[in-house]
N, C-alpha and C positions, 0 to 999 in steps of 0.2 A: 504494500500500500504506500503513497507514494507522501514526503513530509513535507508539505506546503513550507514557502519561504517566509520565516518569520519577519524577514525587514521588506517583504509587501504590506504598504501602507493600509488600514482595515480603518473604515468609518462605518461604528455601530451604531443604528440607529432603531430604538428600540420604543412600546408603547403600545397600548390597547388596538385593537380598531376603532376606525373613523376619528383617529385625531390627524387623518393627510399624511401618513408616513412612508405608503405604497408611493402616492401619487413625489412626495417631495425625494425620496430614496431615487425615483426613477429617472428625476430630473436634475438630480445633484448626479448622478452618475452617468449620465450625457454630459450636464458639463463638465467636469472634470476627466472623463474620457476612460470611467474605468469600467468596471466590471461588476454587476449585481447581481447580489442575491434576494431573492424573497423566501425566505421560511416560512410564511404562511401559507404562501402556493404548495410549495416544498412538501407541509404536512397532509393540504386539502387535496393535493394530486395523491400522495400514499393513501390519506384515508377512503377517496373513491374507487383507487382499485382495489383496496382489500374488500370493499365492502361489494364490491364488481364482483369479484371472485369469493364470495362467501366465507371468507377470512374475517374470523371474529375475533374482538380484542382479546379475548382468553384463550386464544388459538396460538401459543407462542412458536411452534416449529413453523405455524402459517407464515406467522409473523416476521422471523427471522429468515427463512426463504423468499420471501416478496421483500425483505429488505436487501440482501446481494440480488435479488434479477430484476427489479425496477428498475426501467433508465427513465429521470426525468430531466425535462430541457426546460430551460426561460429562453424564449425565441423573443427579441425584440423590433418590435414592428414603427409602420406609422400610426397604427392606430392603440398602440401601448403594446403591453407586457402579455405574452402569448407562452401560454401550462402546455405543455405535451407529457403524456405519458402513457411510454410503451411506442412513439411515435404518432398517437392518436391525440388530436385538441382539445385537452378536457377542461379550457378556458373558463366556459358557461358555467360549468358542472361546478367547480371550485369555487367559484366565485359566489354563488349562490347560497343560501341563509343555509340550506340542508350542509351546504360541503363545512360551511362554517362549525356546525354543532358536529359532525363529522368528523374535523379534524382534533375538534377540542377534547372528546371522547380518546382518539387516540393518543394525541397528544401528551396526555396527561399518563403514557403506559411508560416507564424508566427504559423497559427491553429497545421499544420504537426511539424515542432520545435518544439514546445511547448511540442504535443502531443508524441513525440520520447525522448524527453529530461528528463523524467521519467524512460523509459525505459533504456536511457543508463546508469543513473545513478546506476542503479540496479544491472548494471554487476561490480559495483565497490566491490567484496569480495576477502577475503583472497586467496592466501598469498599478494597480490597484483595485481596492473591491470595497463596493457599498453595503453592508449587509443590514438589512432589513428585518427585524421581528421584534421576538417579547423578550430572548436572551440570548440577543447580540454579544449584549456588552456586555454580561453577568458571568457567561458559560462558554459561548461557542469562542468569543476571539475576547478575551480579557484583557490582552496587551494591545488592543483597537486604540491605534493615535488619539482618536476623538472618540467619545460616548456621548449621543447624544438620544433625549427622552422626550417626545412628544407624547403629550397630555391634552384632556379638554374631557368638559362635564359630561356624565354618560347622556342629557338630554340634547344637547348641541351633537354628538354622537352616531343619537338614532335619528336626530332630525339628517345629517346628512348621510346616512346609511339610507334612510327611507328616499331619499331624492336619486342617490344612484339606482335604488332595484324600479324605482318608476321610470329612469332615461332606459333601462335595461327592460322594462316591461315583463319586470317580476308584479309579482303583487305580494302586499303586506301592508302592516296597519303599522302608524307611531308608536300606539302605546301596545301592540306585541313586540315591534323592537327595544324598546324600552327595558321591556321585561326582561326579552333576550339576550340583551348586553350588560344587565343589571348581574344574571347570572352566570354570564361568561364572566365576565370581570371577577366576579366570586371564584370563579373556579379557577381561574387560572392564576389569582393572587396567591390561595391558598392550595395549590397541589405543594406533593411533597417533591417531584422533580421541577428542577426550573421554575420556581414561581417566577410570575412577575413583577417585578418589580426595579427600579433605577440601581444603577451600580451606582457602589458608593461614589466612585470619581464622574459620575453622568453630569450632563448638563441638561439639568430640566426647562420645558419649551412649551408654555402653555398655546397651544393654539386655538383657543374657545371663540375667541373674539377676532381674529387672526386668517386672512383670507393664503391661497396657497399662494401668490406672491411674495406678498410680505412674510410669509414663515421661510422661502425658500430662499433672498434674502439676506435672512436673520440665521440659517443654516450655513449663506455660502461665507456668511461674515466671521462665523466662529468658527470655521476650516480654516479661513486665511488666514485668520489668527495667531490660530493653533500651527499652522505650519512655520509663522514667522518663528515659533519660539523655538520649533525643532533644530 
C-alpha cells in the first residue's frame, strides 16, 4: 500500500452539512489548483452499494470485501462534482436525503472508518489536496497546514438543504429536514469513532449569515495567511 507524501500540503476542511463546505472545498481547490476530496461522497457512494448488494452493517466479511473491491472516483465537471462507483454515476443517488441517512448508519461502523481511512489518505498527492468532511482535520490528515471548520444554525441549514432538493426536484418539507439534521448532528457528534467535532488547532467559520462568496473569500484569506507564515 502505497505512503502518501507527508510534505503535500493538506487543507482540512471540516463541519456539518449545509454550512457550504462541499460547494466552498470545490472552489478553493480550483483555485489553488489542487486536488479534492469529498468524504461524504466517499461514504454515501460505499453506503449505496453495500446497501445495492444487500450488504448489511453487521455483515462484517461483507463489509470488508466491498471495502478492497470498491473503486470510487470524484470526476470533476462543468456542472460540479461527479460520485462514480464501480464506474457507474451514483451522483443522484448520494446526494439525496436517503444516501444521506445511509451513509450516516454506516459511517458510524469503526470496521468501515478504519477501512476508508486508507483510502482517503491516498488521494493526499501533488500539487496539493483539499479535503473535505467531518474528520479532516481530527483523524484523516492531523498534520493539515490549515484546519478549517465551517459552522451555521441547524435552521439556516435545513433552510438551505431544502432549497437544493427543490432546484434538484427532490421533494421534502422544512420542518422534516429540521428534524433530520437535528438528529444527524446528534449522531455524528456523539458516535464513538470520529465524532464530530473542530480540532483543537481548527479555525472556526460561522457561515449563518454568510453568502458563498464572502465565506470563500474569508477561506482564500486564511490560506494566504497561513502560507505566508510557512
Amino acid at each position: 500500500m502505497s505512503n502518501p507524501d507527508q510534505s503535500i500540503p493538506v487543507l482540512a476542511i471540516d463541519g456539518p452539512s449545509g454550512t457550504g463546505k462541499g460547494t466552498i472545498a470545490s472552489r478553493v481547490a480550483g483555485h489553488l489548483g489542487w486536488h479534492m476530496l469529498d468524504s461524504g461522497a466517499l461514504y454515501r457512494a460505499f453506503a449505496h452499494v453495500a446497501v445495492e448488494n444487500d450488504i448489511s452493517p453487521d455483515d462484517a466479511s461483507g463489509l470488508q470485501e466491498l471495502i478492497r473491491a470498491i473503486d470510487i472516483a470524484f470526476i470533476q465537471t462543468d456542472a460540479g462534482l461527479k460520485i462514480a462507483a464501480d464506474g457507474t454515476d451514483v451522483t443522484d443517488c448520494v446526494r439525496s436525503e436517503v444516501g444521506g441517512k445511509r451513509a450516516s448508519i454506516f459511517a458510524k461502523i469503526p470496521l468501515v472508518r478504519e477501512g476508508l481511512l486508507e483510502r482517503q489518505r491516498r488521494m493526499r498527492v501533488a500539487p496539493g489536496l483539499v479535503a473535505d468532511g467531518r474528520d479532516m482535520g481530527t483523524v484523516v490528515f492531523p498534520d493539515a497546514f490549515l484546519k478549517i471548520f465551517l459552522d451555521a444554525s441547524a435552521y439556516i441549514r435545513a433552510q438551505r438543504r431544502y432549497n437544493q432538493l427543490k432546484e434538484k426536484g427532490f421533494s421534502g418539507t422544512l420542518r422534516a429536514l429540521r428534524k433530520e439534521i437535528a438528529e444527524r448532528d446528534a449522531q455524528d457528534r456523539n458516535r464513538s469513532a470520529s465524532p464530530l467535532t473542530p480540532a483543537s488547532d481548527a479555525i472556526v467559520v460561522d457561515t449563518s449569515g454568510k453568502g458563498i462568496v464572502e465565506v470563500f473569500n474569508e477561506v482564500v484569506a486564511l490560506i494566504e495567511e497561513r502560507l505566508l507564515e510557512e
